[in-house]
C-alpha positions as CSV (number, residue, x, y, z in Angstrom):
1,X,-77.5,38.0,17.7
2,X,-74.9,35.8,15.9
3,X,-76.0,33.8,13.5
4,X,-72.7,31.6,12.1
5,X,-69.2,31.7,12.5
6,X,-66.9,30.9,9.2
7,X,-63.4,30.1,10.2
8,X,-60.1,31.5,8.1
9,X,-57.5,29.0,8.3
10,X,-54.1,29.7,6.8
11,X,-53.3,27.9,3.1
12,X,-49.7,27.7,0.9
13,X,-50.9,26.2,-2.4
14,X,-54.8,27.0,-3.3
15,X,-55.6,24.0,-5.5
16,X,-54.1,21.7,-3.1
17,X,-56.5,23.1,-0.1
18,X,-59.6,23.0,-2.7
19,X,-58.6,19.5,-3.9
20,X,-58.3,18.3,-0.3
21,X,-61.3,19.4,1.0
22,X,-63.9,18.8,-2.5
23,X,-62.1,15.3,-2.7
24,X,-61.5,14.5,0.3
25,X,-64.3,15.7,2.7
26,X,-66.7,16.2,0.2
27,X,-67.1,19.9,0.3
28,X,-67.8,22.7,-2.6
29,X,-66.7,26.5,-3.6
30,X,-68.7,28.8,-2.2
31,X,-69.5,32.6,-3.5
32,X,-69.8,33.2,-7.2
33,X,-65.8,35.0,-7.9
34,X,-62.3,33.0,-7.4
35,X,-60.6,35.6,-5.3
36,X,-56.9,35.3,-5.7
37,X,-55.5,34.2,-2.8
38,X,-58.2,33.7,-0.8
39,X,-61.0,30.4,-0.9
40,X,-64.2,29.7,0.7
41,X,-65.9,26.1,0.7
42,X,-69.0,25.0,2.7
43,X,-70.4,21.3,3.3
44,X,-74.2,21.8,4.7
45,X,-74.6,24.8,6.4
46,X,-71.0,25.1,7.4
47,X,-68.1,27.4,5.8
48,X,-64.5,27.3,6.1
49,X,-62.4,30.1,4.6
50,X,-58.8,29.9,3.8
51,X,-56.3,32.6,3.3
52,X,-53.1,32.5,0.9
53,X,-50.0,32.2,3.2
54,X,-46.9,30.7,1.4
55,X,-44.4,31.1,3.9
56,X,-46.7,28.8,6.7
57,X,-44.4,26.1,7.7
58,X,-46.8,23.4,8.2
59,X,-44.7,22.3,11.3
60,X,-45.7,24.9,12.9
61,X,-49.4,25.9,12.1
62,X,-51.8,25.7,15.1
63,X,-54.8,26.5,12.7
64,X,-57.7,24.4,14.4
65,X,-61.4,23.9,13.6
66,X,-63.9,21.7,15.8
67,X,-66.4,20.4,13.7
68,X,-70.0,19.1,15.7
69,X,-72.0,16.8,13.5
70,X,-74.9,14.4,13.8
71,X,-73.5,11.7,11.9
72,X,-69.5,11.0,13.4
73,X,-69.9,7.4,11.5
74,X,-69.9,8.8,8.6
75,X,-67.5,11.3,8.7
76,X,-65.1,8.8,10.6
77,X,-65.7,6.3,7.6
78,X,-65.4,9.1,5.1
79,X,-62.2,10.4,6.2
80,X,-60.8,6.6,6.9
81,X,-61.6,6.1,3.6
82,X,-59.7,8.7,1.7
83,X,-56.5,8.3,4.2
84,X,-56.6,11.4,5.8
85,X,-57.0,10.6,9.5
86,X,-54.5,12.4,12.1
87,X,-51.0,9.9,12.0
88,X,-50.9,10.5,15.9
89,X,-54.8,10.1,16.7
90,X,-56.4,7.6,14.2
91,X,-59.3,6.7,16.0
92,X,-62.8,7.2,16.3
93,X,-63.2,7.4,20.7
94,X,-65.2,9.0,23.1
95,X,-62.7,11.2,25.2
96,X,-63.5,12.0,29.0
97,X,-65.1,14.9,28.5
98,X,-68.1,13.1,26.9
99,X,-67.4,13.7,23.4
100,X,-67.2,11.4,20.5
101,X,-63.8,12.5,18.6
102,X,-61.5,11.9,15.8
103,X,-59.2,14.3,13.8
104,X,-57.5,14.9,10.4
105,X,-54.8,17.1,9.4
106,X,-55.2,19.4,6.1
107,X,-51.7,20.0,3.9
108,X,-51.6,22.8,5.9
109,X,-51.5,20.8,9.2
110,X,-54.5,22.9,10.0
111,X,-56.6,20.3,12.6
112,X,-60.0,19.4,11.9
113,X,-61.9,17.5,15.0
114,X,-65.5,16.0,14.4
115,X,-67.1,15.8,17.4
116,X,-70.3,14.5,18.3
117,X,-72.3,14.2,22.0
118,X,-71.6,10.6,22.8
């Protein structure tokens, strides 16, 4: 049976990913060491695990993560907020597949979508 799945998404500068995400999104460290080159942060009961890769051009990362939550407002205001919306997609819609959506692009330009059943 699985249980969970933690996602490893590509990073170039660890303290910029951990400030993004505990500043931003409002997540913490996870685990009790500070791996070198490696982080792991969890909001709730989710995790997200980066890996160190310096020479990721950002232009070209297709790291993606979709996010379900209970509470899109929140997130939505959250993320509107501290500035970090997607430049391309800034709003909170319902798409046609029936799913509330918005997004928000790491320093990595690693995609986060929130979605939530509309």
């Amino acid at each position: 049976m699985l249980i969970a799945v933690h996602p490893k998404l590509p990073m170039r500068d660890k303290r910029a990913t951990r400030d993004f995400y505990i500043n931003k999104l409002g997540f913490k460290e996870f685990g009790i060491s500070d791996f070198e080159g490696y982080l792991m942060l969890e909001k709730d009961r989710f995790q997200l695990h980066f890996f160190e890769f310096k020479a990721i051009n950002p232009k070209e990362n297709y790291g993606q993560v979709y996010l379900r939550t209970d509470d899109i407002e929140s997130w939505y205001a959250l993320a509107a907020r501290n500035g970090i919306l997607h430049p391309t997609a800034p709003k909170l819609e319902i798409k046609p597949w029936g799913q509330k959506e918005f997004s928000v692009l790491d320093p990595d330009h690693n995609l986060l979508t929130f979605g939530q059943d509309s």
